[in-house]
SEDREN-295509 format. One record per residue: residue number from 0; x, y, z of N, C-alpha, C in turn. Coordinates in steps of 0.001 Angstrom, whole numbers. Example, Ala and Ser with C-alpha at 12.3 -4.5 7.8 and 13.67 -1.06 7.14 Angstrom:
 seq    n.c1    n.c2    n.c3   ca.c1   ca.c2   ca.c3    c.c1    c.c2    c.c3
   0   13190   -5690    7800   12300   -4500    7800   13200   -3300    7800
   1   12850   -2250    7080   13670   -1060    7140   12900      30    7870
This chain:
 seq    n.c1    n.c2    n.c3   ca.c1   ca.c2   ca.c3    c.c1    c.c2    c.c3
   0     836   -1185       0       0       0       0     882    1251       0
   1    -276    2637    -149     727    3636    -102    1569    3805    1485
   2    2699    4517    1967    3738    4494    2963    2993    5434    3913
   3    1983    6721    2939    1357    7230    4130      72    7362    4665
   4    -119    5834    4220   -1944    5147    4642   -1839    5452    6029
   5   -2818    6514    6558   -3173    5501    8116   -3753    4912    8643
   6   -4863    4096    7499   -5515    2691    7690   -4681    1470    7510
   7   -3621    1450    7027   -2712     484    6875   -2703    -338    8023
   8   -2276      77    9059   -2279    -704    9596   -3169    -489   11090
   9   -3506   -1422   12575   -4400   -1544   13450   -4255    -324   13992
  10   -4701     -29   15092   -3867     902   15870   -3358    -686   17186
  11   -2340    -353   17948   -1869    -766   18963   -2914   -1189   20527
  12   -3051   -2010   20688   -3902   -2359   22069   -3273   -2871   22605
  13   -3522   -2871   24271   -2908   -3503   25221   -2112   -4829   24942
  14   -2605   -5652   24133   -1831   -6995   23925   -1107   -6944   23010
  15    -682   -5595   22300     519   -5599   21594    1365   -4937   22283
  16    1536   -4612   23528    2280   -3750   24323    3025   -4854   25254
  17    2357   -5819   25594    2856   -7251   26038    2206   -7115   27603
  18    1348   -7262   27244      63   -7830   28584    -839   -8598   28047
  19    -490   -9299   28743   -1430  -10885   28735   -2858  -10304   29074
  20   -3366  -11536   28255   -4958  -11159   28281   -5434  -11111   29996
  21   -4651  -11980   30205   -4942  -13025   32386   -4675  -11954   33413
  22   -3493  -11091   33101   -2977  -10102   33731   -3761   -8987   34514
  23   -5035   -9083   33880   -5953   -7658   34318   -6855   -8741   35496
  24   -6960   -8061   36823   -7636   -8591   38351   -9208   -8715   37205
  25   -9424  -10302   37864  -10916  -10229   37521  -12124  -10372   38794
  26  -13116   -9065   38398  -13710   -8903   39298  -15300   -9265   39579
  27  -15633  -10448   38501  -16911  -10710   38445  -17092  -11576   39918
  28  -18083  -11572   40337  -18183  -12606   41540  -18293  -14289   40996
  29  -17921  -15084   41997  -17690  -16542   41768  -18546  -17145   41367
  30  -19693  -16599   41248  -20972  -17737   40596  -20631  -17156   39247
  31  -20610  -15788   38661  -20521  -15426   37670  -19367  -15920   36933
  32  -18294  -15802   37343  -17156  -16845   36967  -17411  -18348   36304
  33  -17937  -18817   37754  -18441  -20200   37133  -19409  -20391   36360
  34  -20326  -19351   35972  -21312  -19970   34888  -20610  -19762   33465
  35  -19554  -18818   33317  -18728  -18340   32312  -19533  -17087   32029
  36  -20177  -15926   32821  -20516  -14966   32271  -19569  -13688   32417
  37  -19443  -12841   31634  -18563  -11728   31868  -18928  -10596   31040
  38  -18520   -9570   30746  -19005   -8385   30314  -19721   -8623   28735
  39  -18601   -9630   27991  -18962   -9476   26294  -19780  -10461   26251
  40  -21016  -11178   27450  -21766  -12047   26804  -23160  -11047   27419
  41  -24456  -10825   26479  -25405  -10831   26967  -25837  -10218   28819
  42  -25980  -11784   28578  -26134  -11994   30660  -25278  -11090   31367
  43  -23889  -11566   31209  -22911  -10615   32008  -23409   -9032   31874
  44  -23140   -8864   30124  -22979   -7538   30430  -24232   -6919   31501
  45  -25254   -7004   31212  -26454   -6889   31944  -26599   -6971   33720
  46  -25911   -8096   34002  -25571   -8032   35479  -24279   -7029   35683
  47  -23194   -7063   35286  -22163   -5758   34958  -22918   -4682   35449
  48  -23362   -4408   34384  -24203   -2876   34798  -24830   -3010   36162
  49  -25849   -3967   36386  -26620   -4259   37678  -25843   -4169   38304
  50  -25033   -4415   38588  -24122   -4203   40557  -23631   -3162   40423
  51  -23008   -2168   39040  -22571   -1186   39528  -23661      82   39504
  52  -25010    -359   39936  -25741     609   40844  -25840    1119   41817
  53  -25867    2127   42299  -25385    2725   43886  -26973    2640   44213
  54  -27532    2100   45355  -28697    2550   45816  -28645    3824   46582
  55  -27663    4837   46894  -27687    5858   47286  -27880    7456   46217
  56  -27782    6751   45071  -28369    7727   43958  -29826    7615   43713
  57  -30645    8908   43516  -31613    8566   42771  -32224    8360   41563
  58  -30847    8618   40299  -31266    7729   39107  -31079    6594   39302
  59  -29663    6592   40084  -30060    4461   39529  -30810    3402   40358
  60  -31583    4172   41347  -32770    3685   42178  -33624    3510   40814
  61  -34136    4967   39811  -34848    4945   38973  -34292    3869   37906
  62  -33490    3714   37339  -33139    3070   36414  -33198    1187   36975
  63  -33456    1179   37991  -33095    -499   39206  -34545    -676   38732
  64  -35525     528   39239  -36939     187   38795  -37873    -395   37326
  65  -37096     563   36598  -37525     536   35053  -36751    -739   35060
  66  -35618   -1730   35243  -35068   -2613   35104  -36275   -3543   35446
  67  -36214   -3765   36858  -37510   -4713   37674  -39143   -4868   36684
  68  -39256   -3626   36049  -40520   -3507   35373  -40305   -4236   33796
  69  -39238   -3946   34085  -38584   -4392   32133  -38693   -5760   32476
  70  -38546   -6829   33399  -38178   -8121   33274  -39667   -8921   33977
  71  -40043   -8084   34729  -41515   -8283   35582  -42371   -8738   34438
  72  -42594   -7657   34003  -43637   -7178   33010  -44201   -8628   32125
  73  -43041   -9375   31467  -43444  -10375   30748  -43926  -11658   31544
  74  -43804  -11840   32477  -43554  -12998   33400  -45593  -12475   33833
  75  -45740  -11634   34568  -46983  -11202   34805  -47707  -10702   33637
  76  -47716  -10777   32265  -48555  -10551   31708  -48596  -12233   30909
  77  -48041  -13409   31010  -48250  -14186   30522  -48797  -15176   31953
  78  -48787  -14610   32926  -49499  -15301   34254  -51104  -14700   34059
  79  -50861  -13293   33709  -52308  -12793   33449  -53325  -13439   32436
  80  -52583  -13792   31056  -53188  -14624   29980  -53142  -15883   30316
  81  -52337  -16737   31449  -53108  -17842   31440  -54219  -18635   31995
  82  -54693  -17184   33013  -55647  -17138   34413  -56427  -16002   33567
């Protein structure tokens, strides 16, 4: 290619600097570990976010709620349609 592409090539990330992927403290809790969940799947990311809610704020009291309603919601409206 041309010499002064600067798509040529990646840019540089941590594991070309020579840090191991293992190297960074992992801080999911031990069930989460053991089910294999962590930030880049789904589940994880989702619990991720969930713990780092402060219940001493009042958005993420608000945002804990709209969560509870987001996951409620289907569970009680298919209890409602079957009663």
């Amino acid at each position: 290619m041309y010499q002064d592409d600067p798509y040529d090539e990646a840019p540089a990330g941590p594991a070309h600097y020579g840090i191991p992927p293992g190297a960074l403290p992992d801080k999911r809790p031990v069930e989460a570990q053991r089910m294999g969940l962590s930030r880049h799947t789904q589940e994880g990311a989702l619990m991720e976010f969930a713990t780092h809610l402060s219940p001493a704020k009042p958005t993420h009291r608000f945002i804990a709620w709209i969560m509870l309603a987001a996951f409620a919601a289907p569970v009680l409206y298919t209890v409602y349609i079957l009663l």
